[in-house]
FIKOLZA-1660 file (N, C-alpha, C; in steps of 0.1 Angstrom, whole numbers, plus 5000, padded with zeros to 4 digits):
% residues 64
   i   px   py   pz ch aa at
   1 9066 2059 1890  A  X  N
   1 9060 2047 1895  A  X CA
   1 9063 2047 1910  A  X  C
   2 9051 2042 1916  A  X  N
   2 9050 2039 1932  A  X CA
   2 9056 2030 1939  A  X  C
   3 9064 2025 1948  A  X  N
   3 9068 2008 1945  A  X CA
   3 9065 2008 1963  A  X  C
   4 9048 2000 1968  A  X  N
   4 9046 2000 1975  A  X CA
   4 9055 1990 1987  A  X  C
   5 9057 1989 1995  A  X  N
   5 9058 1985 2008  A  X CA
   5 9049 1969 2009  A  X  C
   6 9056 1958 2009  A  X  N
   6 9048 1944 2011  A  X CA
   6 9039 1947 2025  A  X  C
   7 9046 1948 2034  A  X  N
   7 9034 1952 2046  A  X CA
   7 9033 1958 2053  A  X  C
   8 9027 1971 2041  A  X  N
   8 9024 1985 2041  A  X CA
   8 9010 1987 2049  A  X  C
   9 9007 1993 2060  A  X  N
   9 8993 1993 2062  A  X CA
   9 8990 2011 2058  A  X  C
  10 8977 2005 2054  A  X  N
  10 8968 2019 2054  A  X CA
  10 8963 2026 2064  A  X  C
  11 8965 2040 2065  A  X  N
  11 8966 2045 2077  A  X CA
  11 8952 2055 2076  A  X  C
  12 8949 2054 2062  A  X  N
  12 8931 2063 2058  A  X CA
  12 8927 2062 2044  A  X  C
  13 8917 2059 2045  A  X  N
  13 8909 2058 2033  A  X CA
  13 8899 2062 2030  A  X  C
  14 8895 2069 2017  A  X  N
  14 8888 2077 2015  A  X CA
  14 8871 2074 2020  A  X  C
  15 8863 2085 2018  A  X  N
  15 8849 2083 2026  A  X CA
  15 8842 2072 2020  A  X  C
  16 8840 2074 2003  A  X  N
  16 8836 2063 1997  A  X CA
  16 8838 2049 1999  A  X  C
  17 8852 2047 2002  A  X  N
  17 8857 2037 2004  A  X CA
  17 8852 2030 2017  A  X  C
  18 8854 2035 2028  A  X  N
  18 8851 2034 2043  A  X CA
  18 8837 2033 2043  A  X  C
  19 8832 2038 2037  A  X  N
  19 8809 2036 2034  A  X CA
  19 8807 2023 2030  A  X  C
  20 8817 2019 2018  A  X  N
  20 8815 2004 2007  A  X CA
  20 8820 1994 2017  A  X  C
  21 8827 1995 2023  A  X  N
  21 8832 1983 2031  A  X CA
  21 8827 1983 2043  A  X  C
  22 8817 1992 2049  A  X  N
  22 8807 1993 2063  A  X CA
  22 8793 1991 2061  A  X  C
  23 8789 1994 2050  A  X  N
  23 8772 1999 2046  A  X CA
  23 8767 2008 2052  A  X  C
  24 8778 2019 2056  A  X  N
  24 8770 2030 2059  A  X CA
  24 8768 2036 2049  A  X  C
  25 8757 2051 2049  A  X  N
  25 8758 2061 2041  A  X CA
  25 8770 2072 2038  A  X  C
  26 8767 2081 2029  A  X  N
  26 8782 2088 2031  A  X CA
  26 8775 2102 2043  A  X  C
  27 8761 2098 2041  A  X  N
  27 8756 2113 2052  A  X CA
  27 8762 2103 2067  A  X  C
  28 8756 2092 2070  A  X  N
  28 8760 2089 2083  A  X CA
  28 8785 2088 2088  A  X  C
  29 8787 2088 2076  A  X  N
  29 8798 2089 2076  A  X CA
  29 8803 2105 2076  A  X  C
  30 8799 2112 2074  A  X  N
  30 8798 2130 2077  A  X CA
  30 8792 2136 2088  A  X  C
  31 8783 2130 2095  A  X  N
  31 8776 2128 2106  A  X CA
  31 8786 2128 2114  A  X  C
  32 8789 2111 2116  A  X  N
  32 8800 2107 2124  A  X CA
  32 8815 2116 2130  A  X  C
  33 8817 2124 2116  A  X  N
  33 8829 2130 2113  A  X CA
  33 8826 2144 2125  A  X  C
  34 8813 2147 2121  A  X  N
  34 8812 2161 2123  A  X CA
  34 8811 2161 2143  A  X  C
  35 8805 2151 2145  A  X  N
  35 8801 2144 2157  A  X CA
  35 8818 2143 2166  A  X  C
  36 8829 2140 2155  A  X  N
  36 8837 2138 2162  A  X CA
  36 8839 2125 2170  A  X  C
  37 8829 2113 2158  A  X  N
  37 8835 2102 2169  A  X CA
  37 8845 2094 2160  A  X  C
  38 8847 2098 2144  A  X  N
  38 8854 2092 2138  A  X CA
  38 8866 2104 2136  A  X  C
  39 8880 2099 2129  A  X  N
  39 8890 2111 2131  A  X CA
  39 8891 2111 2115  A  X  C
  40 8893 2122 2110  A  X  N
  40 8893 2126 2096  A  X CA
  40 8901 2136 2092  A  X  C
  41 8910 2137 2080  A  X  N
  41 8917 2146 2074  A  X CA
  41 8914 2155 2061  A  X  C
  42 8918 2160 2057  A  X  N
  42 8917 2166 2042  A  X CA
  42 8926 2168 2036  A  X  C
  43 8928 2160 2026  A  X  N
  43 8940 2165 2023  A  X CA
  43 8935 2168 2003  A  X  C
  44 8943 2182 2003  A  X  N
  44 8938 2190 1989  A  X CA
  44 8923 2186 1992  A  X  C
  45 8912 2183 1985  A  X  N
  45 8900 2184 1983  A  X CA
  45 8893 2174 1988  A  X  C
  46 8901 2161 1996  A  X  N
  46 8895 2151 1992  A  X CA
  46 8897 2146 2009  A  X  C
  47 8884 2143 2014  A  X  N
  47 8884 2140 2030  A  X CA
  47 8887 2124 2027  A  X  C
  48 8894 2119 2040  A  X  N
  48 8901 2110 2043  A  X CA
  48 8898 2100 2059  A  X  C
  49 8890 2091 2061  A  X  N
  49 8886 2088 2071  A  X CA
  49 8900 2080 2078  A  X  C
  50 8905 2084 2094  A  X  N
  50 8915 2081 2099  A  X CA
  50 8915 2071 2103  A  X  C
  51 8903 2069 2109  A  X  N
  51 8898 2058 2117  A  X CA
  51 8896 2039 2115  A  X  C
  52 8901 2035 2122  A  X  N
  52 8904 2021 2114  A  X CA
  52 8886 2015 2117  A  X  C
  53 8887 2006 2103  A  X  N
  53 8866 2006 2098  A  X CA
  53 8861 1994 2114  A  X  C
  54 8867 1986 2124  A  X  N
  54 8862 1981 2129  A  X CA
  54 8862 1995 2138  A  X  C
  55 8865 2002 2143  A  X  N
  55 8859 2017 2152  A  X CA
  55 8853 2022 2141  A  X  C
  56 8851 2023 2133  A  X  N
  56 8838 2028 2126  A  X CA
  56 8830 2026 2129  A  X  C
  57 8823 2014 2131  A  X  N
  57 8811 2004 2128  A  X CA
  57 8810 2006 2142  A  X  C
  58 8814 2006 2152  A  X  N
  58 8819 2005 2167  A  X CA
  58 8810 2020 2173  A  X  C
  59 8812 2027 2159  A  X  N
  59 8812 2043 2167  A  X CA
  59 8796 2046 2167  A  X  C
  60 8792 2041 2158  A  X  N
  60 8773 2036 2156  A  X CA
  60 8768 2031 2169  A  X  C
  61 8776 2024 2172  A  X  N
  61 8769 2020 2189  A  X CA
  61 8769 2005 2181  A  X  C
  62 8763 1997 2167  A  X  N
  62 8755 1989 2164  A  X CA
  62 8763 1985 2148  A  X  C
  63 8761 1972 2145  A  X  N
  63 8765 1971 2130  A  X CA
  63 8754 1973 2121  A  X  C
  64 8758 1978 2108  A  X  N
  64 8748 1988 2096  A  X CA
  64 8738 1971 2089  A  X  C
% end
């Protein structure tokens, strides 16, 4: 068992995740990645957006 941290911040969250709470796509979120204007990891199989979601939205130029 995990026993999180009360005020623990998240430092990345997964792409799906980062899409559902922006309304982007996951292509425009791969885009972005590949573009290099958002910062992203991998860790084992599973990409991980670094970037906090108000620079997300930010990095569109425009909100979705």
């Amino acid at each position: 068992m995990t026993v999180q941290e009360p005020n623990a911040v998240k430092v990345a969250c997964s792409v799906k995740k980062c899409c559902r709470d922006t309304d982007f796509s996951r292509a425009d979120a791969y885009e972005l990645i590949h573009e290099k204007k958002i910062s992203s990891v991998k860790v084992g199989g599973k990409r991980l957006i670094t970037t906090p979601p108000l620079a997300f939205i930010a990095s569109r130029g425009h909100t979705p």
